[in-house]
N, C-alpha and C positions, 0 to 999 in steps of 0.2 A: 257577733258585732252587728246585729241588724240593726239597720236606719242611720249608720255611721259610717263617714268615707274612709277608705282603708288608704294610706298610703304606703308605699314603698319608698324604703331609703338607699336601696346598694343597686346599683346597676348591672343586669344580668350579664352583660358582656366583659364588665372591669373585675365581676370579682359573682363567679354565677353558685360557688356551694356557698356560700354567707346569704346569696340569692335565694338560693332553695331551702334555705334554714329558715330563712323570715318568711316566705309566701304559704308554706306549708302551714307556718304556725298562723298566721294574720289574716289568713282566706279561711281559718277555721276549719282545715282538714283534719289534722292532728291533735291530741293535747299529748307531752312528755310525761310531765308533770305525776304521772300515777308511780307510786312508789314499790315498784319491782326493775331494777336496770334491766333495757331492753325491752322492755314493753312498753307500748302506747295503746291509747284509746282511739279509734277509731271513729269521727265525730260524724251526724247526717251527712253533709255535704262528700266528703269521701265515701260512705256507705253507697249511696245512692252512684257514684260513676263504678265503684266497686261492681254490684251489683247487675249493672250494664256490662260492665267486661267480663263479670262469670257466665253470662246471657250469650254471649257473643261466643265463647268457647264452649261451652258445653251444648249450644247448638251444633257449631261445627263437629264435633267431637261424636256427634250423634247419628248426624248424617253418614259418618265416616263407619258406622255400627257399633260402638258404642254404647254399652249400657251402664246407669246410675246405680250407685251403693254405697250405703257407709260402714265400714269396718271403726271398733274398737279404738279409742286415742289408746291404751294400755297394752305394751307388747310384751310378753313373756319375754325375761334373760335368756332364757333359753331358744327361743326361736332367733334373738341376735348369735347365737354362737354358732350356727349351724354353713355359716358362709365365715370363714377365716378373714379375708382381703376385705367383707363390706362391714364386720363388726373395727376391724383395725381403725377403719376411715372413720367412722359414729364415734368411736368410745368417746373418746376427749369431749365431744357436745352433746351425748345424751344426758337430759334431765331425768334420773332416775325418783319410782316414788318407795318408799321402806317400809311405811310404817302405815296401818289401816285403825283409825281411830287411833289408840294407845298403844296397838300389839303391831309388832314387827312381824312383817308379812315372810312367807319361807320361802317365796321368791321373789327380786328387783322385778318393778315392772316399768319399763320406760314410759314416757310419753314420748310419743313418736314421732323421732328427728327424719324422719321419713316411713313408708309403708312396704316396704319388697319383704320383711321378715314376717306382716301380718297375713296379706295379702297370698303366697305362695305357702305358707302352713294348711289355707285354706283349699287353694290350688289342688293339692296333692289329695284331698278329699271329693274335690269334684270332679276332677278329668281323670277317665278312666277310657276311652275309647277314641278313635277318630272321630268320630259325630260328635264329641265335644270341643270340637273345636273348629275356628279358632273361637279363643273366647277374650273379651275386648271390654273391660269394666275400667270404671273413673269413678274419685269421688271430690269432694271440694269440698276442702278441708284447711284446719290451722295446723302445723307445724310446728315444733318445738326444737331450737338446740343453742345450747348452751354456748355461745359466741364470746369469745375469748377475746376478739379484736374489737376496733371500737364501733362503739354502735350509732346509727345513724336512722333514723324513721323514716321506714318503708320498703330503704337499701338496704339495712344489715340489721337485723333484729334477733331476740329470741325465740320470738311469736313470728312468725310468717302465713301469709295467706296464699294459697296454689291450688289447682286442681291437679292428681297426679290420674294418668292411667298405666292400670297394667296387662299386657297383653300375653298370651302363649298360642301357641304357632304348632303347625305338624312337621315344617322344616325351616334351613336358615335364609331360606329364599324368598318364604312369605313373612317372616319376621325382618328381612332388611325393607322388603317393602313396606313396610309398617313406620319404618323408619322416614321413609319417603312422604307416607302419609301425614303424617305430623309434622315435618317442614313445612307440606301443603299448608296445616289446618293454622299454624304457628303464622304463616306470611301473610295467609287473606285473612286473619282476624287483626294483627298488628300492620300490614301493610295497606289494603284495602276499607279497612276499617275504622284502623284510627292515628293511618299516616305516622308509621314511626317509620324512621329509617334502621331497617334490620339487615344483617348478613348472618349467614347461618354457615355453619363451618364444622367439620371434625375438630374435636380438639386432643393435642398431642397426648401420647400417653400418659405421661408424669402426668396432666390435667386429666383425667378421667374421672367418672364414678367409680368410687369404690365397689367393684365387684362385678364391673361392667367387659365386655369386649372391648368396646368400641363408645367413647361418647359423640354427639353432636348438639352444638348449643346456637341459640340465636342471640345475638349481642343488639344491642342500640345505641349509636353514635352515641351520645350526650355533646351538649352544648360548649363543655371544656375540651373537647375531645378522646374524654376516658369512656370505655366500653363497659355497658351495664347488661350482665349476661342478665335475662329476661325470663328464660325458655332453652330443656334441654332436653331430650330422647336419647334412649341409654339402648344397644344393641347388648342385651346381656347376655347371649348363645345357651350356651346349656351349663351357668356357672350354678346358677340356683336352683334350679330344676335336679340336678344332680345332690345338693345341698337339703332340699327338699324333699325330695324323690315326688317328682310331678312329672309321672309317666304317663303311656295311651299306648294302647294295643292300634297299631297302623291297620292294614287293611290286608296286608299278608299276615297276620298274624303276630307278628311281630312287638317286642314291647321298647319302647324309646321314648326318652329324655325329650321333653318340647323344649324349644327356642321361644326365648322370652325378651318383651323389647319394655324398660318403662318411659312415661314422658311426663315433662311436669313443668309446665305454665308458671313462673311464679304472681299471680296478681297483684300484691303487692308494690313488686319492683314493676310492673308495669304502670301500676298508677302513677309511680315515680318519674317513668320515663317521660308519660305524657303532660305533666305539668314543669317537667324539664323541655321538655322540647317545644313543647305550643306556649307555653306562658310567655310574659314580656316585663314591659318595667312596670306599664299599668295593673297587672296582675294575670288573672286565672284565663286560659285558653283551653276550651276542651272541645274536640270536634264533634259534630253534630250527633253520630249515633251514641253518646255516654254521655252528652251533657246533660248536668239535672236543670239544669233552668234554658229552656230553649227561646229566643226572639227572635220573632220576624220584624223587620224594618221597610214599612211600606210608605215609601214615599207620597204626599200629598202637595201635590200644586197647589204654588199662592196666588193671589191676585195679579193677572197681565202674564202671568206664565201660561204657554199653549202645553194643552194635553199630549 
């Protein structure tokens, strides 16, 4: 809509999801409109803050030792069966692919409604000894799962955008610390950064990751008062690593099961938050380290005004 004034009709505060329904579409973030439900197109103007907040995390993420890779969108049926408890939790929203050109392929290969089944096949090939570890990889990636419930652009989709990392450990001591680490990275990049209001919490078992010990996720107020989980770190002990078999010979000699933590940023629902939280009736708000259009406002004295 360049060169034309955008107005807003609904008032953020009388009626804020009809709010977030028009500014997404009329500020030119979004388009719906593409013909697969639960996908959207992704337009410059979000690319570009996008962009800034994968900048933002995988710097953090890096410093914290960290290293980049990209694994496979396609995961073998067979590496989802190898954890009982995390293939239960996927089935229902994996997009499975059958069929290669014309021929039916002789095994399902997901696109992947997350990454611990790729991720940890690979694991158990490369960690072989103490001095392998720890080992601390991330990648930043799209997402896929098949969403049942209604869909909503950027909140609930079938495409999703996140960074996940996954980590293995030599015991559960430096994997809860791991844990700690990513609250860290999770707070000064949404808190410090780009001022959301976060709390970050355990959440009760029934809520967990599929396949996890222990979940902890970080929520953001939103503007109605309902919580938009953002960001979660999963203490997964030795469920997949067993599942796996992603062992290391310790230092006695010894062979054992590494402690594994994963975490995963979702970007998406963060760009969400931020045009929930900072925007207004006049429209888009975005604080200064992700805005794509930046102003400075330098005031100019008139005539008979003192400097």
């Amino acid at each position: 809509m360049q060169g034309s004034k955008i107005t807003f009709n609904i008032d953020k505060k009388q009626n804020f999801r009809e709010w977030y329904n028009e500014i997404i579409r009329k500020a030119e973030l979004i388009d719906d409109r593409y013909n697969v439900k639960g996908l959207i197109v992704y337009r410059p103007r979000a690319m570009k803050v996008i962009k800034e907040i994968y900048k933002l995390l995988e710097s953090e993420l890096e410093k914290k030792g960290h290293e980049p890779v990209l694994f496979p969108l396609l995961i073998p049926e067979e590496n989802f069966q190898r954890e009982a408890e995390h293939v239960k939790g996927f089935k229902a929203e994996t997009f499975w692919v059958t069929m290669g050109g014309d021929e039916p392929l002789n095994e399902k290969l997901a696109l992947r409604p997350t990454s611990e089944t790729a991720f940890y096949f690979m694991y158990s090939l490369w960690i072989r000894g103490f001095s392998d570890l720890p080992l601390r990889l991330y990648q930043s990636v799209s997402v896929y799962r098949h969403e049942t419930k209604a869909t909503r652009p950027l909140i609930r989709g079938r495409e999703f955008l996140w960074i996940e990392a996954h980590d293995a450990f030599a015991s559960k001591e430096e994997a809860l610390d791991q844990v700690k680490s990513d609250e860290e990275v999770t707070k000064k990049v949404l808190e410090d950064y780009l001022a959301l209001p976060v709390f970050f919490f355990r959440r009760p078992q029934w809520d967990k990751f599929k396949g996890a010990v222990d979940t902890y996720a970080a929520d953001v107020i939103m503007p109605d008062g309902a919580c938009l989980q953002v960001a979660s770190t999963h203490y997964l002990g030795e469920n997949f690593s067993r599942a796996f078999n992603v062992v290391f010979t310790d230092k006695d000699g010894k062979r054992k099961f590494v402690h594994q933590t994963c975490y995963g940023p979702g970007v998406s629902r963060i760009l969400a938050a931020l045009i929930s939280v900072h925007g207004d009736n006049s429209g888009l708000i975005f604080p200064f380290n992700v805005a794509p259009i930046q102003i400075v406002v330098i005031p100019i004295p008139g005539e008979g005004v003192e400097e």
